[in-house]
N, C-alpha and C positions, 0 to 999 in steps of 0.2 A: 528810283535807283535799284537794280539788280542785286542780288546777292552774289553774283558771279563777280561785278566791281566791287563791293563791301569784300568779300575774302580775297580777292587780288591786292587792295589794297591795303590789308592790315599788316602784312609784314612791312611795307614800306614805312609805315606809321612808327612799328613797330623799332624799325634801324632807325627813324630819325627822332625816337626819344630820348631823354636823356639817358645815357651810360651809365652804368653801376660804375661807384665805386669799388677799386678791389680792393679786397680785405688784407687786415693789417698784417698778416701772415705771409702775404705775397712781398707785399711791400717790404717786410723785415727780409723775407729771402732775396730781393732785388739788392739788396746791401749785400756788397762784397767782404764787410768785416763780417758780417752776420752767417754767410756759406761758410769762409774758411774758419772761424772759430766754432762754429757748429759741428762741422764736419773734422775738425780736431778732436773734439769732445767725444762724437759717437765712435771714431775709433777709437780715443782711452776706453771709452766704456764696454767696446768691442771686446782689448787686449783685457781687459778685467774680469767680465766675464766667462771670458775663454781662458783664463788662467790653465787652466787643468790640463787642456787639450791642444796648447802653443808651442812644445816640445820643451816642459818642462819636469823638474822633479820636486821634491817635497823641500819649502824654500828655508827648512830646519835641519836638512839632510847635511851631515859633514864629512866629510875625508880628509882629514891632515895632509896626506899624500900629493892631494891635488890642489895644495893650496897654492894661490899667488901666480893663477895661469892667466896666460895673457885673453884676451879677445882672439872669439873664432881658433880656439886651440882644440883639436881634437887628441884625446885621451879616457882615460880609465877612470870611473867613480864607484868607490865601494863604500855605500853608506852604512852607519853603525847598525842596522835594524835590515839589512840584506846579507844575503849568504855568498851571492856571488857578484865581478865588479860587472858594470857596462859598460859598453863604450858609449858614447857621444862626443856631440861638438859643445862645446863653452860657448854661445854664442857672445857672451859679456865677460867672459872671462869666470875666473873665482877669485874670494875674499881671501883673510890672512886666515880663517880657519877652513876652509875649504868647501865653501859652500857657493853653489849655480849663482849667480849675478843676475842674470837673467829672468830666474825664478824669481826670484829676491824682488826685482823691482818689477815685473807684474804682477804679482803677489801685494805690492807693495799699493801699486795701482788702486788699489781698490779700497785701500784705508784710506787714503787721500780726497777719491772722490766721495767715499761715504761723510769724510768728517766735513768738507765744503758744501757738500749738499743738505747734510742733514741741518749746520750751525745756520745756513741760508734760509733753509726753512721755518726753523724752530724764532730765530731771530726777526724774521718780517710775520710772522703773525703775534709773536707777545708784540715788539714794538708796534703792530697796527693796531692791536687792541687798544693801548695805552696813548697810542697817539690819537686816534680815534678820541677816545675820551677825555682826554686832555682838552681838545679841540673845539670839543662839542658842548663839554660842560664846565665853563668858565670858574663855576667855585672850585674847584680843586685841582685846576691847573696850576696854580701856582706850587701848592705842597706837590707834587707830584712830579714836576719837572726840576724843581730843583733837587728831590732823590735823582734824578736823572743826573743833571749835571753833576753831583757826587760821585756818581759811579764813571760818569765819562774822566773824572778828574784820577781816579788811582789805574794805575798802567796796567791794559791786559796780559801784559807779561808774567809781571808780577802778580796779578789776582790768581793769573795760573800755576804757578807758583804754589803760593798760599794754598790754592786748593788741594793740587797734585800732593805735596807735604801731608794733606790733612787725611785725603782719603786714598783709598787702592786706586793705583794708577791703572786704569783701565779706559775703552773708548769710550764711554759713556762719562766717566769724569772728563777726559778731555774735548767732546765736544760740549759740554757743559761751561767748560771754562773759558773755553773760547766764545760762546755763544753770551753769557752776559754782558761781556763790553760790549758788544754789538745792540742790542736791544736798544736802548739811550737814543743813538746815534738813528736808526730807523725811526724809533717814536717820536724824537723832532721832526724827522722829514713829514711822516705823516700827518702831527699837528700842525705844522705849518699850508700844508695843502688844504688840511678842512676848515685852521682861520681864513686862508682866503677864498675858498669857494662859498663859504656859507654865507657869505655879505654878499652872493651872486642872486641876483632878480627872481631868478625862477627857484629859489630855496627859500626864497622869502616869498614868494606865493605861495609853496607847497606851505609853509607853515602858518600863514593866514587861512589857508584851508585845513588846518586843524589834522593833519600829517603827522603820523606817530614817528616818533622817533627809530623805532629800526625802518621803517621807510623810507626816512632821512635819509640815513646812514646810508643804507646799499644799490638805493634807488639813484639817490642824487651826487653823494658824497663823496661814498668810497670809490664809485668807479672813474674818479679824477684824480686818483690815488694810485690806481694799479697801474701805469707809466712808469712813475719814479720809482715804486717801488719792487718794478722787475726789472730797472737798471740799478739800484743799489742793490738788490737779490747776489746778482751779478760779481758786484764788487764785495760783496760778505763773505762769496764762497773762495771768494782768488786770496781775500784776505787769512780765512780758517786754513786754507791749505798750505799758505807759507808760513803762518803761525805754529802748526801741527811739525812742521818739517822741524823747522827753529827749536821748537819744545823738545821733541825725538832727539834732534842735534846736540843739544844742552843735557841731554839726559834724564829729562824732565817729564816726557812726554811716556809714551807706550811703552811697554816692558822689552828691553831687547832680542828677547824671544820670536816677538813679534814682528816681522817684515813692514816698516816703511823708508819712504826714503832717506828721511830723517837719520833713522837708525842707519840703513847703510853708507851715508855718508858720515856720520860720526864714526862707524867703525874703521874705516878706512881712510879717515885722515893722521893716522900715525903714519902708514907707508905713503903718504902721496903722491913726495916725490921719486918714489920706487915704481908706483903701481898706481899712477891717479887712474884708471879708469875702474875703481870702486866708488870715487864721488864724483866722476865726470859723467858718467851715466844714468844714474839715480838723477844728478843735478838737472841733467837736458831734460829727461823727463818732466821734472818739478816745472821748470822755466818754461816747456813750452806746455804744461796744462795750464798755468797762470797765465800764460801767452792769451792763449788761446778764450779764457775764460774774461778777462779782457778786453779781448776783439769782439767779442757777441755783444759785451755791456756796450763798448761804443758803439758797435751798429744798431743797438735795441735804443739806443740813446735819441741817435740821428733821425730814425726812422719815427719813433713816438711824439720827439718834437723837434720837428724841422728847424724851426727856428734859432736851434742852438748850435746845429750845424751850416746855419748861415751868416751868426755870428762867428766863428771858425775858421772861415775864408778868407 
């Protein structure tokens, strides 16, 4: 046989082996909840970002003058810390003390996704730690998860609360506060995944071959973990940011100094019925980042395990 038929033939061989599989990246962007909630996200995080540079001003700047303007009013803003006024457009209008709307909730943008993203964070690695070990090490699952269940049992409302009371309300207590109710609820998911992988065949091989325990874990364990627990990621961050709003709203939450939407829809629900578009605007925001934040979980949902999406139909 020729060399000339040998490399003739290898591409053929070549197209009639088996296909790659594509990777789970493609297949998440093949879901259509999965592009539009994505691509909702990187533009909040776009407007966030760019705060500075969206045609806005300083989201603490006031003029009495200009208070209580409608949406798209073009007029005069002379803030207390300028010499002379400007003109611009109100894209969102202004509040009852006379400050950008606009500014205000891109501004505002970005406390929102910080505290969603960070409570998401901070809460699926303690509760994977603890679920983890709960899981794995049967003596002390039981004292352990029933602190859990204590803590699942008193309301994050209220722990936030108690807490805000206790210390300077600032963002760091409040993603604090928000982030311990969550942990519980992650640490079951967890433990419950590694009780039932670990009575899987090939873990009880690995561990008749005398397989150390972080081997276990990261080798075998955890990575039949990370599914569920970046579609509950998902749902922690939609959760912190309506909680964070609600806190702010209640008054409970950031100093009102501070731009969220929170804040600007609690400031602006005395005039509503004069002026709703101080909590009509900040609201859509809120609604459609929680939308959006949402839409990824379910499509990260569908795409991780088919089967639940086929149960659905």
């Amino acid at each position: 046989m020729s060399t000339d038929f040998l490399s003739s033939s290898l591409p053929a061989l070549r197209a009639s082996g088996p296909a790659r599989r594509p990777s789970l990246w493609r297949l998440a962007l093949c879901n259509t909840s999965v592009r539009l909630g994505l691509g909702a996200l990187i533009l909040l995080a776009l407007l966030a970002a760019g705060a500075p540079w969206l045609y806005t001003i300083d989201p603490t700047s006031m003029d009495p003058a200009a208070a209580n303007l409608a949406p798209l009013t073009h007029g005069e803003f002379l803030s207390l810390s300028a010499a002379e006024p400007i003109q611009r457009w109100f894209l969102f209008g202004t509040d009852s003390l006379g400050r950008d709307v606009w500014s205000r909730v891109l501004y505002g943008t970005r406390v929102s996704l910080a505290v969603g993203g960070a409570v998401a964070v901070l809460s699926l690695c303690l509760g994977l730690a603890i679920g983890a070990f709960c899981g794995y090490f049967r003596r002390v699952d039981g004292l352990v998860m029933r602190v859990m269940d204590g803590m699942m049992a008193i309301p994050g409302t209220l722990f936030a609360i108690v807490l805000v009371a206790l210390w300077r309300p600032s963002l760091m207590t409040v993603i604090f506060a928000i982030t311990v109710p969550e942990i519980p609820r992650v640490a079951r998911l967890v433990r419950s995944v590694v009780l039932t992988v670990r009575e899987e065949p090939y873990v009880e091989a690995a561990i008749a071959l005398d397989s150390t325990v972080p081997a276990l874990m990261f080798r075998h364990i955890l990575p039949n973990a990370i599914g569920p627990l970046i579609v509950q990621g998902t749902y922690v961050c939609a959760a912190a940011m309506l909680v964070e709003a609600g806190m702010s709203f209640l008054g409970i939450g950031l100093p009102p100094e501070i731009p969220t939407w929170g804040n600007i829809m609690a400031e602006g629900r005395s005039q509503f019925n004069s002026y709703p578009h101080t909590v009509l605007l900040p609201g859509l925001f809120l609604a459609a980042s929680v939308l959006a934040v949402n839409m990824l979980g379910d499509g990260l949902r569908d795409t991780l395990d088919p089967k639940f999406s086929k149960r659905g139909r």
